[in-house]
N, C-alpha and C positions, 0 to 999 in steps of 0.2 A: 656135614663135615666128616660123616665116617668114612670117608672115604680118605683125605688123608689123615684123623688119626689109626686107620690099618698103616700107611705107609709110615708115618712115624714113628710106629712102635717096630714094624720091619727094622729100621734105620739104625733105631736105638739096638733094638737085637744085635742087627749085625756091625753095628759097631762096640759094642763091649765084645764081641767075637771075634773080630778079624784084624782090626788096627794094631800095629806093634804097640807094644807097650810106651819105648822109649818115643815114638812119634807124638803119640799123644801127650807124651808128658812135655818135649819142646814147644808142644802148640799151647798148652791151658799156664805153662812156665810163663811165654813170653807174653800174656791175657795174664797173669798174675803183676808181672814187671809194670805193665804198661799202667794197668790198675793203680797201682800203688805211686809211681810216680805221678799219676796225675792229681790222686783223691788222699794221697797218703796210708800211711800202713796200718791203719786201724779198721780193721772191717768190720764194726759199728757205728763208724761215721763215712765209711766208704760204700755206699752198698754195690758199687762193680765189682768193689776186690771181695768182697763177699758172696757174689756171684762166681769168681772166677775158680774162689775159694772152694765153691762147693762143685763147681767143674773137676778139679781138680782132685776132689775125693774120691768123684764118683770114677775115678780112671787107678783109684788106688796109689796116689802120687805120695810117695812117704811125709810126713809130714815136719821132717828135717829139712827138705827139697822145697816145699811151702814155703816154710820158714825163709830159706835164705833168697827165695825169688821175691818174698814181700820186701826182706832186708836191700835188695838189689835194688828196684824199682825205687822203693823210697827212700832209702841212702844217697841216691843220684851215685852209684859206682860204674851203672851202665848207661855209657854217655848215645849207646846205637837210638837212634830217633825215629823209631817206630811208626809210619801211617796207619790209620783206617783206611782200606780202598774195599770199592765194593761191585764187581762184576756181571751184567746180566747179559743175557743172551736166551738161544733156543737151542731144546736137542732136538732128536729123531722127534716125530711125529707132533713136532712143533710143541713138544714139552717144556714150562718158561722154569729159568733156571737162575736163580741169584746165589753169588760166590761173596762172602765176607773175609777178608783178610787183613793179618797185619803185615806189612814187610818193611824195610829198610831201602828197600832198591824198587821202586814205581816200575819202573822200565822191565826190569827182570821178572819180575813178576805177573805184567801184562802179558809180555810174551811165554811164558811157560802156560798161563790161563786160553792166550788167543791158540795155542799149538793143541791143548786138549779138545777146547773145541773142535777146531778142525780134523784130527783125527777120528771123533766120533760124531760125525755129522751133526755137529753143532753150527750156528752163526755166532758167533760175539757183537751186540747189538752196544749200543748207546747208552747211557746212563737215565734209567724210566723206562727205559723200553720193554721192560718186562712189571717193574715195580709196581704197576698197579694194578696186578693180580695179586697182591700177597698185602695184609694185614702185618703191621708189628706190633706182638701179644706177647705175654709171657705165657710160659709151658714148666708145668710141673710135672714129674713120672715118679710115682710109686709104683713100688712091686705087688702085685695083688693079695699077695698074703699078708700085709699089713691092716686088710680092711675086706668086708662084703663090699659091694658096689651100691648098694644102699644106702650106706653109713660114711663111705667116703662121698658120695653125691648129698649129703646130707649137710656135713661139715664144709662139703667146697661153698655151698651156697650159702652158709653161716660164714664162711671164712669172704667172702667178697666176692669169689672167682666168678667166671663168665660158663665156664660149661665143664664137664667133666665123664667123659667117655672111658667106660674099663671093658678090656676084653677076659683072656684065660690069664693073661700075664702080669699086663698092668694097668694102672688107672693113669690116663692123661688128661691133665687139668691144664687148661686154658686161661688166662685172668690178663686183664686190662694193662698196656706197656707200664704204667705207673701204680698198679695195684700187685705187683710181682713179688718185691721182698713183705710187703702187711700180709699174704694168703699166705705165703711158705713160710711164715713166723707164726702165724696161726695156725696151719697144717702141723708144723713139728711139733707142737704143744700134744697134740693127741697123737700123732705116727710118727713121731723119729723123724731126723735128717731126712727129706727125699734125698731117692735114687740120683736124677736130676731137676735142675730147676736154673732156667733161663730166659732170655728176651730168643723169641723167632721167627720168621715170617711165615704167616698162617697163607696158604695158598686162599683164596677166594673164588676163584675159579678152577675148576679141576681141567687135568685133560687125559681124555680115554685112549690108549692107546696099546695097539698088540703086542704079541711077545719078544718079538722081532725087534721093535721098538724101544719096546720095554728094555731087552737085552745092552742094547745098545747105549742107552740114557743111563743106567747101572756101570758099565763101564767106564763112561764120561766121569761120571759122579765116583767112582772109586780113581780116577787118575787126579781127578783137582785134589782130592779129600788126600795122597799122597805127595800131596806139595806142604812143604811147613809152612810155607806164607795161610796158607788157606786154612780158617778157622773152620766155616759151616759151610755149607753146600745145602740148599733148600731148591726141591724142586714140585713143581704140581701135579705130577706124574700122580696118574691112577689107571691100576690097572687089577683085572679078576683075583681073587684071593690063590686062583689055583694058578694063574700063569704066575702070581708072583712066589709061589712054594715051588713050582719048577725050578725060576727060575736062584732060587735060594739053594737051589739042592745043587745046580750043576754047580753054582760058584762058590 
């Protein structure tokens, strides 16, 4: 799997780097709303909205703003009725690509999703058609300066988790879909709040492909990841450490 935790910790990089601030915050607000209305607004007996909760810190979301998205969602003030939909398809060089969204509007949504693809040589396939390249796990990210990589692989495997890879940056922990909130409550006992920590689909299969490619499936991935409906964007893309610091540098 080092192969996509390289591209995850890319991902994470560049996205604390490049995402507007205020984008990010309508996308982990309306993952807060939806949270709340469904588990209520106690996120000790909710654990999504405690999930969504710590989304939402790690993007620096004030926590006034918190506040009145839990109050929204489980108040019943916001009557918009929100879906899960969940998009898969292929990029360039037949990289498998699953889109998570919330939207209000099905229809508009699909088509903003079918139009990305299309402009970046993508297919929009069928519902499975890619999902059974990808595990759903949870993913934990600490900063590397909270721990050696000894001491945090020590504690992941004390704490439950399934595996745990650190590079120069950070340490990504991986743990079972239902073992997600018991490791991150055991992890912050010794290291503080993770950076982040959520449910995501672990690629299974990788797929190798050039820069050309590569270019191009980056692109796709920053146009959905610029729609509000679209939460996550998980793709299996793997490609050399250097084509991907190229291509880091041009964009």
């Amino acid at each position: 799997m080092a192969g996509h935790s390289k591209w995850a910790n890319i991902q994470h990089r560049k996205g604390k780097q490049d995402k507007l601030r205020s984008k990010a915050f309508t996308k982990v607000g309306r993952e807060i709303i939806v949270a709340a209305k469904l588990g209520g607004g106690d996120p000790e007996m909710n654990p999504r909205l405690r999930l969504a909760i710590s989304k939402a810190k790690a993007v620096n979301m004030p926590n006034d703003r918190i506040k009145r998205a839990i109050e929204t969602g489980a108040g019943g003030s916001d009557q918009t009725n929100y879906e899960e939909v969940r998009y898969e398809g292929y990029g360039a060089g037949g990289v498998a690509i699953v889109v998570d969204a919330l939207t209000d509007n099905r229809a508009r949504t699909f088509a903003e999703v079918r139009t990305a693809f299309g402009k970046f040589a993508g297919n929009l396939g069928e519902e499975g058609s890619v999902g059974f390249m990808f595990d759903r796990m949870g993913q934990i990210i600490y900063p590397i300066d909270k721990a050696d990589a000894d001491t945090m692989f020590e504690a992941v495997v004390e704490a439950g988790a399934e595996n745990c890879e650190s590079d120069n940056q950070f340490h990504v922990i991986t743990t079972g879909m239902e073992d997600l909130a018991s490791v991150r409550d055991a992890l912050e006992v010794k290291f503080g709040e993770a950076e982040k920590a959520e449910l995501i689909w672990q690629p299974n299969t990788m797929s190798e492909i050039g820069e050309d490619q590569a270019s191009t499936v980056m692109k796709l991935v920053e146009m959905l990841e610029d729609d509000d409906d679209v939460q996550v964007v998980t793709t299996n893309m793997d490609v050399s450490d250097e084509v991907m610091e190229k291509l880091m540098a041009e964009g």
